[in-house]
SEKEVO-793427 format. One record per atom (N, C-alpha, C): residue in three letters; x, z, y. Coordinates in steps of 0.02 Angstrom, whole numbers, padded with zeros to 5 digits, always signed. Each point is the difference from the previous one (the first is absolute). Example, Ala and Ser with C-alpha at 12.3 -4.5 7.8 and 13.67 -1.06 7.14 Angstrom:
REM SEKEVO-793427
ALA+00660+00390-00284ALA-00045+00000+00059ALA+00045+00000+00060SER-00018-00036+00053SER+00042+00003+00059SER-00039+00037+00055
//
This chain:
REM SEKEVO-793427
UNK+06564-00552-04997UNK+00032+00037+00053UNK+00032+00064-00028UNK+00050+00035+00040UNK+00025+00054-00025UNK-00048+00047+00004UNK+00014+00063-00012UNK-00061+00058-00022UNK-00002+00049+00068UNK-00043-00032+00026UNK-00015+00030+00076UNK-00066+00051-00012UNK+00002+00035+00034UNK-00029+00072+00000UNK-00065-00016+00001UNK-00048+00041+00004UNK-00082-00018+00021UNK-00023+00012+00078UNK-00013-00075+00027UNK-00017+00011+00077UNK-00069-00008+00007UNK-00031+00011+00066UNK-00064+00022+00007UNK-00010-00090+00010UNK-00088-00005-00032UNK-00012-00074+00028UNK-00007+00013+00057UNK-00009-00056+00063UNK+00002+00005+00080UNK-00090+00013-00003UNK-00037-00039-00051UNK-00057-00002+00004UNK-00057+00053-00016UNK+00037+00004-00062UNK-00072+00077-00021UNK+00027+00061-00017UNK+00096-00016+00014UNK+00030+00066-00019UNK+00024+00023-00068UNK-00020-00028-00056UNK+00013+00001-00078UNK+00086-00001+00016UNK+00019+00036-00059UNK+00065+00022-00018UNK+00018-00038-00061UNK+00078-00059+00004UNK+00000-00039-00033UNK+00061-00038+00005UNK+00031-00059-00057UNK+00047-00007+00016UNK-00018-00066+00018UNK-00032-00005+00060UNK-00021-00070+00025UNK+00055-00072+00016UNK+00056+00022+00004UNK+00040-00063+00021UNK+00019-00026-00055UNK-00018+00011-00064UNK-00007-00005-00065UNK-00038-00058-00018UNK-00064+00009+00033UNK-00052-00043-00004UNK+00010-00088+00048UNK-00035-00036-00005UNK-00002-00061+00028UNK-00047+00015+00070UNK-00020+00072+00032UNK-00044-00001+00048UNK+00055+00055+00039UNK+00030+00022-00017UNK+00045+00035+00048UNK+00015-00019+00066UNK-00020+00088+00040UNK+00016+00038-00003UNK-00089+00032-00028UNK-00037-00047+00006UNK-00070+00041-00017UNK-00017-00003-00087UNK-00039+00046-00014UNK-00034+00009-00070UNK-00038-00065-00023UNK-00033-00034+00038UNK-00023-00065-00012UNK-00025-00039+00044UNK-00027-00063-00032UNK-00017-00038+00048UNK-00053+00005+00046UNK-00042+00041-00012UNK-00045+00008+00046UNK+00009+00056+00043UNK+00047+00061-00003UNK+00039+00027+00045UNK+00051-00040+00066UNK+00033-00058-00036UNK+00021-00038+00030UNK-00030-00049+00047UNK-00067-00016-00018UNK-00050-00048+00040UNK+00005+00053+00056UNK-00050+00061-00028UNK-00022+00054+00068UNK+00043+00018+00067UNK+00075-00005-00031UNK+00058+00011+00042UNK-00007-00053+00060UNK-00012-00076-00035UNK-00006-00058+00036UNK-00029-00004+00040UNK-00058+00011-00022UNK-00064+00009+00035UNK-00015+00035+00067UNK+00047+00057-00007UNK+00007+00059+00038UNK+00064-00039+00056UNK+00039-00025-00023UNK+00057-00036+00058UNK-00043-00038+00055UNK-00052-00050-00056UNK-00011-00063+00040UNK-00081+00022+00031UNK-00032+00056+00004UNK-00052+00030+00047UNK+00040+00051+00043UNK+00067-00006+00011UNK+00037+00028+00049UNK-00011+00099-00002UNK-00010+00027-00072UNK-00004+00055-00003UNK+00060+00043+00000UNK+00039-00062-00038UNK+00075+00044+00016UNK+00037-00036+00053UNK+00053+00003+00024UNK+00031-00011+00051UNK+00097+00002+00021UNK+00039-00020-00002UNK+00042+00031+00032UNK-00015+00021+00053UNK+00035+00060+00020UNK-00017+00046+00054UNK+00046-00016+00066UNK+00037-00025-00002UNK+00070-00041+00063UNK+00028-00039-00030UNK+00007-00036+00052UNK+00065-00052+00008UNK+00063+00005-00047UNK+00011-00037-00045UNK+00072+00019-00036UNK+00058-00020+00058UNK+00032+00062+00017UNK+00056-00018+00038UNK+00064-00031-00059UNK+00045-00032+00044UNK+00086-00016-00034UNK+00011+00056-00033UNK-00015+00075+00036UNK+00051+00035+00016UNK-00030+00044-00085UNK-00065-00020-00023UNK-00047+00045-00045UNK+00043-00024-00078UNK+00042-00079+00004UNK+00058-00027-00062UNK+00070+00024+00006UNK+00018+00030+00046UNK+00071+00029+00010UNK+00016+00025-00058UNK+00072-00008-00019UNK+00024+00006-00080UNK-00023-00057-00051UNK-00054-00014-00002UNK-00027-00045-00054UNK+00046-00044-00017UNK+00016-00043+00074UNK+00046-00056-00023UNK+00085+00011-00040UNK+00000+00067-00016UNK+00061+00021-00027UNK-00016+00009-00067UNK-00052-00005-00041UNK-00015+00024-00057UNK+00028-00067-00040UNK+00033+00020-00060UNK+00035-00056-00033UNK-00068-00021-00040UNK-00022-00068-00020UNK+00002-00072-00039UNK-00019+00053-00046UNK-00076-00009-00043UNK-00014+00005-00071UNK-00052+00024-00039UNK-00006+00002-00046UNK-00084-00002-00021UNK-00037+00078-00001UNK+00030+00059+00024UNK-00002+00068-00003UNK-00050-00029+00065UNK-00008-00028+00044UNK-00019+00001+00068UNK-00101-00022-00032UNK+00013-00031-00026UNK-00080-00023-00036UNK-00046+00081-00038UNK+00059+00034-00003UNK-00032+00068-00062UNK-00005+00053+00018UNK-00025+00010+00052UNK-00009+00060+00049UNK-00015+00059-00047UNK+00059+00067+00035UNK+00000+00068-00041UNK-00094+00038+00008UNK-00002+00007-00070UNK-00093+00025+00014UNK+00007+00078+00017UNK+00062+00024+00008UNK-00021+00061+00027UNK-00001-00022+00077UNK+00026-00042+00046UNK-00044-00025+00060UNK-00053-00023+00009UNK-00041+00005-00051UNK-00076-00030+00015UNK-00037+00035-00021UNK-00008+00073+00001UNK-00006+00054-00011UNK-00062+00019+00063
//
């Protein structure tokens, strides 16, 4: 991957260039289980309804692989 900044894991917080790795966006795999774990005992949640109105613009964004490589100063 190109040389993306150091983002926080979602799991324990470590500073790193995780999308680097084969467990990205987390530090590892057992950060990654816990995340799971945490979805499927309903700890995390979306919080509402995704409206239409929450993709407005999206469908204008041109075709291409920049869309897979999210800027790590947004995940900040």
């Amino acid at each position: 991957m190109a040389n993306l900044k150091a983002i926080r894991c979602p799991g324990c917080g470590k500073r790193g260039a995780w999308f680097e790795d084969e467990f990205g966006p987390f530090c590892s795999k057992r950060c990654r289980l816990i995340d799971l774990g945490q979805w499927l005992e309903e700890e995390h949640a979306i919080s509402e309804p995704l409206r239409p109105d929450v993709f407005q613009g999206y469908d204008e964004l041109p075709p291409g692989d920049y869309l897979d490589q999210p800027d790590a100063d947004d995940l900040r």
